[in-house]
RODO-2510 file (C-alpha; in nm, 4 decimals, decimal comma):
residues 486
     n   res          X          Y          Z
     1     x    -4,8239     2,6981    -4,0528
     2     x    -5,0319     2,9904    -3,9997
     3     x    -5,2631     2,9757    -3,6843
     4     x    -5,6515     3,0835    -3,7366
     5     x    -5,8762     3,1500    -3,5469
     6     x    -6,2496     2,9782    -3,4250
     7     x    -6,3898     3,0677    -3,7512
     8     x    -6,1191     2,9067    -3,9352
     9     x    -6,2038     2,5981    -3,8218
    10     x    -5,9543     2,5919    -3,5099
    11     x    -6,0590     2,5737    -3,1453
    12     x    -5,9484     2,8841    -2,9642
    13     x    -5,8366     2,7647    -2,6280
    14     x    -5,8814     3,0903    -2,4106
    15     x    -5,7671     3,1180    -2,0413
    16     x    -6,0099     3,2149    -1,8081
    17     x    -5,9550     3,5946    -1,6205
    18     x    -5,7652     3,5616    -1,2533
    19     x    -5,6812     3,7479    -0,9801
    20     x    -5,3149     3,6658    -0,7578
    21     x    -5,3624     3,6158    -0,3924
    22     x    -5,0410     3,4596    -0,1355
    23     x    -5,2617     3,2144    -0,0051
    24     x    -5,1397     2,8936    -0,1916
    25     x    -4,9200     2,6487     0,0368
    26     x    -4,9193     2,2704     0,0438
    27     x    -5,2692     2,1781     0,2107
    28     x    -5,3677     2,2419    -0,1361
    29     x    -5,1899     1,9019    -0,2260
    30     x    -5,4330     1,6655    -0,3025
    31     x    -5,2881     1,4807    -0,5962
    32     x    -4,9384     1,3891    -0,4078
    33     x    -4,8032     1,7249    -0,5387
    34     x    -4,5624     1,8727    -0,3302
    35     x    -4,5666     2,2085    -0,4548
    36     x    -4,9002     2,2256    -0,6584
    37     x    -5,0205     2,4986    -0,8653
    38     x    -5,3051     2,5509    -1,0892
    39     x    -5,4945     2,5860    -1,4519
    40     x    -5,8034     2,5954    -1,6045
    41     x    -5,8931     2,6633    -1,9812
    42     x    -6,2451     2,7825    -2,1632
    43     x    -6,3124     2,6647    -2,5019
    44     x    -6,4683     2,9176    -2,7015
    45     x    -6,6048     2,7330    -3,0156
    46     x    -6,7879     2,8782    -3,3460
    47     x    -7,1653     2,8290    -3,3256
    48     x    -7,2243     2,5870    -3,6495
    49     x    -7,6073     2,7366    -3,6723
    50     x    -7,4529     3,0843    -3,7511
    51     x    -7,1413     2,9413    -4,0624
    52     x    -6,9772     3,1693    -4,2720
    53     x    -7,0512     3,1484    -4,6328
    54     x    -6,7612     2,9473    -4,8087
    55     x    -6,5604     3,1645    -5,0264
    56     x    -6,5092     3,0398    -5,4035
    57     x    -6,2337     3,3006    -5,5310
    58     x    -5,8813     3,2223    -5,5270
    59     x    -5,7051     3,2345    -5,1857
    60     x    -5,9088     3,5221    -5,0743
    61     x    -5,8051     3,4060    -4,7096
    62     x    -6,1705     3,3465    -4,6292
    63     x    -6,3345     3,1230    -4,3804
    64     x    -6,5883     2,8016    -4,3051
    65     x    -6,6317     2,6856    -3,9766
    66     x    -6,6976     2,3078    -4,0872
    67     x    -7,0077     2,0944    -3,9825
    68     x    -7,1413     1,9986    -3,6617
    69     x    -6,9512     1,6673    -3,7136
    70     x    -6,5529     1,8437    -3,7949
    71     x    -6,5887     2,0462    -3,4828
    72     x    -6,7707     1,8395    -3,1551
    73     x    -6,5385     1,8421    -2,8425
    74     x    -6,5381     1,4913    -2,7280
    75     x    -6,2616     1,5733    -2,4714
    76     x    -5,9290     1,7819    -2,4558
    77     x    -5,6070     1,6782    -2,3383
    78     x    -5,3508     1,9190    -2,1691
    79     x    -5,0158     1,8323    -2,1586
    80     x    -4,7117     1,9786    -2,0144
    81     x    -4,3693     1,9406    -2,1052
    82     x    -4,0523     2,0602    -1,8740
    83     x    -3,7636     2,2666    -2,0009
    84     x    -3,5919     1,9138    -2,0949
    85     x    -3,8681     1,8479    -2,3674
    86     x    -4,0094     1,5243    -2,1446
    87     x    -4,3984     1,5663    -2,0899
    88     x    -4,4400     1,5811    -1,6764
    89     x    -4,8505     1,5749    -1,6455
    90     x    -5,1367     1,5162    -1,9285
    91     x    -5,4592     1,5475    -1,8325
    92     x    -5,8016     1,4600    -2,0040
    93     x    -6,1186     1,6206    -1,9241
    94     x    -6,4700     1,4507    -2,1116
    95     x    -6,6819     1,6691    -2,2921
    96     x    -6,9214     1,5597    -1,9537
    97     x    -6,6734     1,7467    -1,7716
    98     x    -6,6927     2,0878    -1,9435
    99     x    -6,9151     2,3717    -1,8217
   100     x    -7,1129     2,4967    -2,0668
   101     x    -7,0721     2,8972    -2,0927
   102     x    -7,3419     2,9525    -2,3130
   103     x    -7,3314     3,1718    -2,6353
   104     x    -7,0835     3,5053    -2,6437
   105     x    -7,2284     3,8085    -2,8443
   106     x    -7,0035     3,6286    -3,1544
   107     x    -7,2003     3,3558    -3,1914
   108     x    -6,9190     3,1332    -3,0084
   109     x    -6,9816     2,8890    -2,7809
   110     x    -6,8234     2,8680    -2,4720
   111     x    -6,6686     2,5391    -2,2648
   112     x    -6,4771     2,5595    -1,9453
   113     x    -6,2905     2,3176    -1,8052
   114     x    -6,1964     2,2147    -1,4248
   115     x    -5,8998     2,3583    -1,2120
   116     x    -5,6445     2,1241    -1,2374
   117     x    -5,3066     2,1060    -1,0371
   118     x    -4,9794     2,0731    -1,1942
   119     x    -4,6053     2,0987    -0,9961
   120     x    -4,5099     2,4870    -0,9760
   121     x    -4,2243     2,4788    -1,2579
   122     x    -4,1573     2,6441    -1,6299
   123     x    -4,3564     2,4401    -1,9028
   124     x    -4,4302     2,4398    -2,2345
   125     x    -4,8593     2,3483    -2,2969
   126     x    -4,9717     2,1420    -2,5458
   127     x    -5,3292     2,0948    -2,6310
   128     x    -5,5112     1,8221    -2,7788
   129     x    -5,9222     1,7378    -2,8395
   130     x    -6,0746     1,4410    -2,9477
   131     x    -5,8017     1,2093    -2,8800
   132     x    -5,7506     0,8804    -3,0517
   133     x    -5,7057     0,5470    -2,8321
   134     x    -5,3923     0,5064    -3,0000
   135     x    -5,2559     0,8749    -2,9404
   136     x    -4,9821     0,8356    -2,7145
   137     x    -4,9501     1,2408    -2,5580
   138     x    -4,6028     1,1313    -2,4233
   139     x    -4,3942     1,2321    -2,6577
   140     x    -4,5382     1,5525    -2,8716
   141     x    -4,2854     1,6778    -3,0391
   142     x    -4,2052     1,3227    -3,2232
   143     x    -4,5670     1,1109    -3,1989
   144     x    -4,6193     1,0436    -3,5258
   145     x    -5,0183     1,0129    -3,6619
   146     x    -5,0455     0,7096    -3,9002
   147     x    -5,2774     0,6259    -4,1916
   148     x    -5,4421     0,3564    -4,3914
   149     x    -5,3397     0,2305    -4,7006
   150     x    -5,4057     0,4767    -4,9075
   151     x    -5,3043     0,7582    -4,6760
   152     x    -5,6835     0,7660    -4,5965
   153     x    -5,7670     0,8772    -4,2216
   154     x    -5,8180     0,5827    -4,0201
   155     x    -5,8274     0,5038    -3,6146
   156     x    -6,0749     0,7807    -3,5413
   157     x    -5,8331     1,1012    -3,6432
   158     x    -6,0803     1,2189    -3,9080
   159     x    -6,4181     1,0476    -3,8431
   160     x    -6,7840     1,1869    -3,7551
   161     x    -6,7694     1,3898    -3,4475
   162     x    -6,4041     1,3129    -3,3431
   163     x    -6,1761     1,4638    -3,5578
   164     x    -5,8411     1,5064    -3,3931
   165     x    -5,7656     1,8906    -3,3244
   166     x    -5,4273     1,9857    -3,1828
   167     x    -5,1818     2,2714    -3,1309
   168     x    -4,9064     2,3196    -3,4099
   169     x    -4,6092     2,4617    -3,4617
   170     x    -4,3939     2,6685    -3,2323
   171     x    -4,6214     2,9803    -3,2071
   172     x    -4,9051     2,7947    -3,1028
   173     x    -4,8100     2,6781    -2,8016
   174     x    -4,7898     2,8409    -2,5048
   175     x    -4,4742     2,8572    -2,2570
   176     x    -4,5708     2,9164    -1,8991
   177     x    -4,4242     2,9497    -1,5491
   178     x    -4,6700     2,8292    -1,3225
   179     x    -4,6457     2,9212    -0,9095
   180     x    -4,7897     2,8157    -0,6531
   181     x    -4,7979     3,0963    -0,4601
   182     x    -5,0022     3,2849    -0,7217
   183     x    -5,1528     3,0721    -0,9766
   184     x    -5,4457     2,8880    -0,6443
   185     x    -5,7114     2,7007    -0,6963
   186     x    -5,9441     2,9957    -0,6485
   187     x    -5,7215     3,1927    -0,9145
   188     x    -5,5675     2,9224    -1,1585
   189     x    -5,3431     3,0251    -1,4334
   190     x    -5,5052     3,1899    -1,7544
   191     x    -5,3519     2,9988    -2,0780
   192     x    -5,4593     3,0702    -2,3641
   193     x    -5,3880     2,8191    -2,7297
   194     x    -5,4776     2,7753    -3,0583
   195     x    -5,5615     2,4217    -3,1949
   196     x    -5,6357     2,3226    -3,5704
   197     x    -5,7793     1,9904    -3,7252
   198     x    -5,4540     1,7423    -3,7949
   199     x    -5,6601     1,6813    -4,0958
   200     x    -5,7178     1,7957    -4,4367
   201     x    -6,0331     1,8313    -4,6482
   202     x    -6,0454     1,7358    -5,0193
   203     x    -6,3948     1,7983    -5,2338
   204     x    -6,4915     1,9007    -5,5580
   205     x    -6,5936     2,2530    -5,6022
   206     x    -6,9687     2,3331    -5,6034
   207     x    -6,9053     2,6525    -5,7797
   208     x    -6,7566     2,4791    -6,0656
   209     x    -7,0721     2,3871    -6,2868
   210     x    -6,8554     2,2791    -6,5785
   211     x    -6,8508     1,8947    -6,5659
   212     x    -6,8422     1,8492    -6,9198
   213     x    -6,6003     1,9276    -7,1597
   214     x    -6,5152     1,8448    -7,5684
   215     x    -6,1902     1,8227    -7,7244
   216     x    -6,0729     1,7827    -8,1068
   217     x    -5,9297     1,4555    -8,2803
   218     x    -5,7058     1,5160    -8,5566
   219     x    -5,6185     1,3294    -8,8516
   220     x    -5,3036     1,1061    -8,7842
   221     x    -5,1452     1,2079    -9,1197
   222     x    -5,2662     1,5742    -9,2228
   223     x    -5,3371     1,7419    -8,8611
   224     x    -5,6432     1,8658    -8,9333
   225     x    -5,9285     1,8340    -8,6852
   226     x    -6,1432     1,5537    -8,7910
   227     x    -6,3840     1,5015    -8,4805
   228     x    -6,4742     1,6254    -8,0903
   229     x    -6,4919     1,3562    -7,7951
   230     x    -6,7473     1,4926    -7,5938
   231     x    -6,6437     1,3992    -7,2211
   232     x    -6,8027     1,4378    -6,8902
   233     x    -6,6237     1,3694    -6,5333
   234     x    -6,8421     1,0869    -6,4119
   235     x    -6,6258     1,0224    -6,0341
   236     x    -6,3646     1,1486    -5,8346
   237     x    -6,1170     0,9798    -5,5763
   238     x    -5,8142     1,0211    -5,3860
   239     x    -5,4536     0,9269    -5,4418
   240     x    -5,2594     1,0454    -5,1228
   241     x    -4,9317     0,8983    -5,1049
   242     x    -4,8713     1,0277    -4,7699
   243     x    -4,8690     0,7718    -4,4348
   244     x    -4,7368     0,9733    -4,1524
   245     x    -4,7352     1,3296    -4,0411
   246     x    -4,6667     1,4782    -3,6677
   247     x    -4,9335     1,4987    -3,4967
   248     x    -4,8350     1,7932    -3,3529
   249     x    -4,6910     2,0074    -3,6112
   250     x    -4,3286     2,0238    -3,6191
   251     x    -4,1047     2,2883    -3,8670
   252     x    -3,7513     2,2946    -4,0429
   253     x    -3,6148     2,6227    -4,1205
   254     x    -3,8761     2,8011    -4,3264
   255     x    -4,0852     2,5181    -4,3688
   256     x    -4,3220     2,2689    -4,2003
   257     x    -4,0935     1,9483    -4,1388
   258     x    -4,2264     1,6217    -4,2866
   259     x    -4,1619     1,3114    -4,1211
   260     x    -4,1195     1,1243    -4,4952
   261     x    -3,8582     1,3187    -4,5830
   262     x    -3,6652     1,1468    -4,3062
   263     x    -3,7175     0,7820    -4,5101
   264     x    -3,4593     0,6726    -4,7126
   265     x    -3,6369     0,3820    -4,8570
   266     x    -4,0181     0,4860    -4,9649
   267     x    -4,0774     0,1561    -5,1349
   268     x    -4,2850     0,0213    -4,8865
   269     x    -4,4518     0,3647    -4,7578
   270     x    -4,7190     0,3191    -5,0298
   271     x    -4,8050     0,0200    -5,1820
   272     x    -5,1036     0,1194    -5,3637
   273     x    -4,9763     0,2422    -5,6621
   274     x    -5,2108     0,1121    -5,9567
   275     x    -5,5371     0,0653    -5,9884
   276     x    -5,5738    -0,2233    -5,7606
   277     x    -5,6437     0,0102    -5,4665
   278     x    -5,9224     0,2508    -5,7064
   279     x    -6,2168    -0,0319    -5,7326
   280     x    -6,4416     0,1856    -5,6001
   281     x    -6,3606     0,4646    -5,8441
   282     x    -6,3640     0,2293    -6,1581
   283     x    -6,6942     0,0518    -6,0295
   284     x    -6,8880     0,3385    -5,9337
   285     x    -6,9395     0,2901    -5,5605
   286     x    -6,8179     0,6380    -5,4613
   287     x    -7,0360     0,8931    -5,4587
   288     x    -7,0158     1,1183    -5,8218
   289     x    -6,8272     1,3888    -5,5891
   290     x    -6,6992     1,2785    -5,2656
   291     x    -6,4998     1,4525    -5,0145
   292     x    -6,1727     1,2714    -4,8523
   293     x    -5,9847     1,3565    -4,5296
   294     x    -5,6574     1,2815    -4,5787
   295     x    -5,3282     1,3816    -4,3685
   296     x    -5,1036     1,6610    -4,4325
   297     x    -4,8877     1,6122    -4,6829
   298     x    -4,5970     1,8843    -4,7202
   299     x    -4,2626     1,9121    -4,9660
   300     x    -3,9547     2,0669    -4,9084
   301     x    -3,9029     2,3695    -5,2320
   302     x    -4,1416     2,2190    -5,5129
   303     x    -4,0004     1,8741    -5,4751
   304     x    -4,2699     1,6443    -5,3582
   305     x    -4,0217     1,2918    -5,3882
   306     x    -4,3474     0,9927    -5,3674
   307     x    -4,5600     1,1684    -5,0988
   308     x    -4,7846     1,4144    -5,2926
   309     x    -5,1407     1,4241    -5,2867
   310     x    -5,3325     1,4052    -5,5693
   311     x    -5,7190     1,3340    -5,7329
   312     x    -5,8481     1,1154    -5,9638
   313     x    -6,0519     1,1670    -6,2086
   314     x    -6,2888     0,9559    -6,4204
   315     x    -6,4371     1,0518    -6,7668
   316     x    -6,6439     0,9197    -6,9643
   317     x    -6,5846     0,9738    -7,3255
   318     x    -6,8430     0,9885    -7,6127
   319     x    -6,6557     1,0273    -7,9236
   320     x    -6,8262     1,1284    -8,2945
   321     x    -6,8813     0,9108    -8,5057
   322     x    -6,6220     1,1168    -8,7799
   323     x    -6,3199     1,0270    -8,5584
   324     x    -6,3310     0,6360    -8,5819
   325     x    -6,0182     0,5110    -8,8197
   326     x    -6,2791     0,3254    -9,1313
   327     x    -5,9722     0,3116    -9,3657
   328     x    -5,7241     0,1042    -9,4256
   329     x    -5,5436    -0,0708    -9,7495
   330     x    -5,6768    -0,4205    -9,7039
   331     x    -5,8606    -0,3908    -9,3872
   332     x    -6,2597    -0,4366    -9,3124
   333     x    -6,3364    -0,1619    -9,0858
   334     x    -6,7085    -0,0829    -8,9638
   335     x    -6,6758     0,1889    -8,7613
   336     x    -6,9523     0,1326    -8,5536
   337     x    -6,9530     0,2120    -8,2181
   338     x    -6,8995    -0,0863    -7,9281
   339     x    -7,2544    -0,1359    -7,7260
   340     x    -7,1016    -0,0569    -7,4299
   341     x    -6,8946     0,2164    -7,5673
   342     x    -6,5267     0,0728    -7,5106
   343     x    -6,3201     0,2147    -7,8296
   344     x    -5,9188     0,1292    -7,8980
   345     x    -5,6633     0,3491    -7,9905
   346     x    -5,3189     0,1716    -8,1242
   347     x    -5,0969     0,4792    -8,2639
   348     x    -5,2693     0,7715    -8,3321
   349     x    -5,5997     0,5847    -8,4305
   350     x    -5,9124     0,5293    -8,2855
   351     x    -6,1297     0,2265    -8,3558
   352     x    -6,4282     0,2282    -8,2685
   353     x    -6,4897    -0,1325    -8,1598
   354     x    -6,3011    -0,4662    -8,0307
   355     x    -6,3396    -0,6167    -8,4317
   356     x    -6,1992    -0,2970    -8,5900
   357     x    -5,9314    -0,3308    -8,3484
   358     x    -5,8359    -0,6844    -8,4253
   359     x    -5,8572    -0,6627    -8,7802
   360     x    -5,6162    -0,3671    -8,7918
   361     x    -5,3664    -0,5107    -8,5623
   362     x    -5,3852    -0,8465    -8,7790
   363     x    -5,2389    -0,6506    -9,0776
   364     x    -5,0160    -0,3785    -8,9347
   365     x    -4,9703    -0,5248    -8,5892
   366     x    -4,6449    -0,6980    -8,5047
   367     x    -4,7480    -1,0419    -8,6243
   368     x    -4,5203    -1,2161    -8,3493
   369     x    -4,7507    -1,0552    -8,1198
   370     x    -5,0695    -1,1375    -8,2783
   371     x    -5,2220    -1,4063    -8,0873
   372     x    -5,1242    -1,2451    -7,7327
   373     x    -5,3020    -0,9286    -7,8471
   374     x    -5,5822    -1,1142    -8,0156
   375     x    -5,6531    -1,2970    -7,6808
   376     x    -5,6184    -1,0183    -7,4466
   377     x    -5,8689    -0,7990    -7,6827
   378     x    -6,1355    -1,0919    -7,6861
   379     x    -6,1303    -1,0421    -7,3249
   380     x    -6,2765    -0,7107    -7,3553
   381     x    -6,6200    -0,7937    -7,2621
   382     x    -6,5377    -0,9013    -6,9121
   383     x    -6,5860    -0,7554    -6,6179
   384     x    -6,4632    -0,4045    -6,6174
   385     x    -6,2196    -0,4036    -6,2719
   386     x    -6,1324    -0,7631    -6,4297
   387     x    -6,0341    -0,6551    -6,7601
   388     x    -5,8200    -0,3658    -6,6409
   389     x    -5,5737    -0,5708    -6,5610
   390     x    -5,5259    -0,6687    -6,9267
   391     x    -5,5527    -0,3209    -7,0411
   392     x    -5,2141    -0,2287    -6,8502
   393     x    -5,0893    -0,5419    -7,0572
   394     x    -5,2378    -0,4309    -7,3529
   395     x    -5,1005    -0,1117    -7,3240
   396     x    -4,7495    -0,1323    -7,1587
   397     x    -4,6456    -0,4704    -7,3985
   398     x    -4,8173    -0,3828    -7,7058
   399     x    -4,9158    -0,0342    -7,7196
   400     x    -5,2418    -0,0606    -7,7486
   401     x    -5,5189     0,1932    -7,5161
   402     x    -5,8257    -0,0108    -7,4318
   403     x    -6,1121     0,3035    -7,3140
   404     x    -6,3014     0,0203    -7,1623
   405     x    -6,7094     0,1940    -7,1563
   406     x    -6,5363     0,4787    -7,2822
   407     x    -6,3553     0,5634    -6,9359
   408     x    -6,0694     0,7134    -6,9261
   409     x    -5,8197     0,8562    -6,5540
   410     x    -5,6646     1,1546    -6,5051
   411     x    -5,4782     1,2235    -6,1932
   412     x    -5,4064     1,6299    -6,1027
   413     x    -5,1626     1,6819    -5,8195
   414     x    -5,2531     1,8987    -5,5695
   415     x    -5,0714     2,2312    -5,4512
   416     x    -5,0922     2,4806    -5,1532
   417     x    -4,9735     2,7450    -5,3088
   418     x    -5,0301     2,6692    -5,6891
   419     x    -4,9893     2,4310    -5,9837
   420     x    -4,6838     2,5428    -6,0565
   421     x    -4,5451     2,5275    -6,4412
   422     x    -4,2748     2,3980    -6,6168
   423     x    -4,0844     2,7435    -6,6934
   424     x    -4,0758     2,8180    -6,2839
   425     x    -3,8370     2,6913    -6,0594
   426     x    -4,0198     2,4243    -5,7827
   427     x    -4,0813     2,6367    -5,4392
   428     x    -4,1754     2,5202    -5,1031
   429     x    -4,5809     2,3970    -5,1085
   430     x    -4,5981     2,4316    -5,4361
   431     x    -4,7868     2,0241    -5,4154
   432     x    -4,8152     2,0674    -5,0067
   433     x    -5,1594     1,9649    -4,8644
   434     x    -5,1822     2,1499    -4,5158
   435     x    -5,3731     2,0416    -4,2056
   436     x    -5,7025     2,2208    -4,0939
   437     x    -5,7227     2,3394    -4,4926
   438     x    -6,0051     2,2570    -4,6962
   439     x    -5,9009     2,2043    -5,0687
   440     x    -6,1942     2,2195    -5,3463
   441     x    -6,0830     2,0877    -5,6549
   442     x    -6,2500     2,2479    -6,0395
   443     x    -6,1796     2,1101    -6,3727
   444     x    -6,1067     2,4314    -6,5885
   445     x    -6,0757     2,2148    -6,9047
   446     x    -5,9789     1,8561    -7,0937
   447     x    -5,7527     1,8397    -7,4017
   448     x    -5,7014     1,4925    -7,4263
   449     x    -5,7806     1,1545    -7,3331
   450     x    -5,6810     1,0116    -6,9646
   451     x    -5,4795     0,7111    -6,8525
   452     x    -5,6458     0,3565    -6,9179
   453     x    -5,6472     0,2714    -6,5782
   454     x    -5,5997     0,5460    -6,2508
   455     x    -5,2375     0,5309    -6,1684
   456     x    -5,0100     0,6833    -5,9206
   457     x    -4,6963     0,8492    -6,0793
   458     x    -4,4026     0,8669    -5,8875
   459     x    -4,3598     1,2220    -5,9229
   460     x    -4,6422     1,5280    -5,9502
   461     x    -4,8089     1,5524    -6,2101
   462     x    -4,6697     1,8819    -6,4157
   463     x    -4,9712     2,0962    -6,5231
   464     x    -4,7613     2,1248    -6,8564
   465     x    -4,7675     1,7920    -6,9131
   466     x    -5,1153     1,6964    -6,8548
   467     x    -5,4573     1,6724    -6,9907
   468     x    -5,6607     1,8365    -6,7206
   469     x    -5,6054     2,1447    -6,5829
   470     x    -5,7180     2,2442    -6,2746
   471     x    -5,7180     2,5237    -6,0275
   472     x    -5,6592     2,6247    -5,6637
   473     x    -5,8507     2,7431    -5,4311
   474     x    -5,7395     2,8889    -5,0425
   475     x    -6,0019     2,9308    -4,8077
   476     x    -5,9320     2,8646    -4,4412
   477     x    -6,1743     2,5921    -4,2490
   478     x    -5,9107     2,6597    -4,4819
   479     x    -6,0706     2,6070    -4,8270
   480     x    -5,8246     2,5475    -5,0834
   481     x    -5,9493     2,4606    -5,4369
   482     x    -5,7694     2,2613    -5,7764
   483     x    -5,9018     2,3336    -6,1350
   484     x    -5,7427     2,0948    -6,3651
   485     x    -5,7445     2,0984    -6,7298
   486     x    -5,7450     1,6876    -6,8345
***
């Protein structure tokens, strides 16, 4: 993973200048060392008064510092691990415990932390800030930072002004030799890291003013456009099927090593696979355009097996009145438009209300079937997160799309390095979600009408195959933006 620097979003952890004297020897050991020698660290942090303008063109490499709340120090854990790979010393220092520095010419703000002792020896430095209670700094190369449900951040990794920051990857940490004839208290050890945000930022792009979109109906028979459905993206959520990722980034060859690759049963790794875990999207309490933090999320050459991350959208669908089906050999049909705006669509028809529906279905429906389908569609009129659940019945058993209001779900997989299409071969990231990278996602266009209900696939979603399309966006905090055509 490519390291950034302060204005990326990362915390620069910069070693403070020394001079070497030969006056270190053991009445320096206070802390039971026997052979103590010494460190100390600034923190040089962007000044969130003085941001960078987000970019909004494709992968341009740009930068956004984040808010006030992705970037306040809370404390910062060292840790140092011996040649063996087992962590000898961690050490926390408070945010009360910092010296503040002031403001550098940059607009950076600068923390310095306390000498510290640590046993003369070769190490390798890890760096953590804002640690979670439940971060155990032990074992840094194979802790493991869990998620909710959903894949959501949970236990303080991603919340207001604590968002867990840590070193990554082998070129971000630093390897050290520490002595304690040189490196004294009065002239500690310079070490200088990088950290980034074990997080990732999902959010709809501001740039993108097009919210609404129109697409044609055609006649079932003759293929000739008959109609538009007008349709505007009412909500957003998140469908991240990810639960674990190192804390501390780990790699695997050419690419960043995911700890779900490692299962061999992902049954149970995410249970939230229909709409059951979406309430909030299908009942409106989201915000119109939220933003998630979710974990990183990678895939090993296109091939994103259960764990990709995704979005889901809802629409809201207005048909004309010139698409509804009002003929058939001996059936009434009204064509009038449901109150609430729920239509039907059995075949390649659209009905315009639950009556329409019923009547059709009575004389070409399978007549075996009749009174399941019959009760189910009477049922329309419930509550909508109710209903739903008959709508997947509705639809799976008898074939019959319920747009209950005239919603409809689309869900557009998420990529690092692009959507990807069906005539290229998959490649590494290609549906990766990356720590410390903010991804704003566009809808480019809509051709077609969504899934009844929001539902996780168990593979990407193919931009060839689906109704939104969407595009990508790279901009280090990182910002990294999806436009989907639906």
């Amino acid at each position: 993973m490519k390291i950034y620097k302060i204005l990326a979003g990362s915390l620069l952890l910069l070693g403070l200048a020394s001079c070497n004297n030969e006056n270190g020897n053991d009445d320096n050991n206070k802390n039971d060392i026997k052979n103590p020698a010494y460190a100390q660290f600034s923190l040089v942090m962007a000044n969130t008064q003085n941001q960078a303008k987000a970019s909004t063109s494709t992968s341009d490499g740009g930068t956004n510092i984040g808010t006030t709340e992705e970037q306040t120090v809370q404390n910062v854990t060292i840790i140092f691990s011996n040649v063996e790979g087992t962590v000898q010393y961690d050490t926390t220092f408070n945010v009360n415990n910092l010296t503040s520095g002031g403001v550098t010419s940059d607009q950076e703000i600068v923390y310095t932390t306390p000498v510290f002792e640590v046993e003369e020896g070769e190490y390798t430095v890890y760096a953590c800030v804002n640690k979670p209670s439940s971060f155990n700094p032990a074992t840094p190369e194979t802790d493991l930072v869990s998620a909710g449900d959903r894949g959501t951040i949970t236990d303080g990794i991603a919340k207001d002004n604590n968002f867990m920051m840590t070193t990554s990857m082998e070129n971000a940490r630093a390897n050290v030799i520490l002595k304690k004839t040189v490196n004294t208290e009065n002239n500690p050890l310079p070490i200088s890291l990088n950290v980034d945000r074990t997080a990732a930022k999902i959010s709809y792009n501001t740039a993108k003013t097009n919210r609404s979109f129109t697409f044609e109906v055609t006649n079932a028979t003759t293929g000739v456009a008959i109609g538009n459905v007008p349709t505007t993206l009412t909500a957003m959520n998140i469908a991240n099927r990810n639960m674990t990722s190192y804390a501390f980034g780990r790699k695997d060859g050419e690419y960043v090593k995911d700890p779900n690759f490692d299962q061999t049963d992902v049954t149970d790794l995410y249970a939230g696979t229909t709409f059951d875990d979406k309430q909030d999207l299908i009942t409106g309490q989201n915000p119109e355009y939220p933003y998630f933090y979710c974990l990183e999320n990678t895939d090993k050459e296109g091939k994103a097996e259960k764990f990709y991350t995704g979005i889901f959208f809802q629409a809201k669908h207005e048909p004309d009145n010139s698409v509804w089906c009002t003929t058939a050999t001996g059936v009434t049909l009204t064509g009038t438009p449901s109150v609430n705006g729920t239509f039907y669509r059995f075949g390649r028809l659209l009905f315009a209300n639950k009556t329409d529906m019923i009547n059709y279905y009575t004389k070409y429906g399978d007549q075996n079937a009749l009174q399941a389908v019959t009760d189910l569609l009477e049922g329309s009129d419930e509550n909508g997160y109710e209903f739903l659940t008959k709508c997947v019945t509705l639809r799976d058993t008898y074939h019959i799309d319920v747009y209950y209001e005239g919603h409809s779900y689309y869900l557009a997989t998420i990529g690092h390095t692009g959507n990807g299409s069906a005539a290229t071969a998959p490649y590494a990231m290609q549906y990766g979600v990356v720590r410390n990278t903010w991804y704003q996602v566009g809808v480019n266009d809509i051709s077609g009408l969504g899934s009844v209900v929001p539902e996780s696939t168990d593979e990407p979603v193919d931009p060839e195959d689906a109704n939104i399309q969407v595009e990508i966006l790279i901009n280090p905090w990182n910002v990294v933006i999806n436009d989907f055509n639906l």
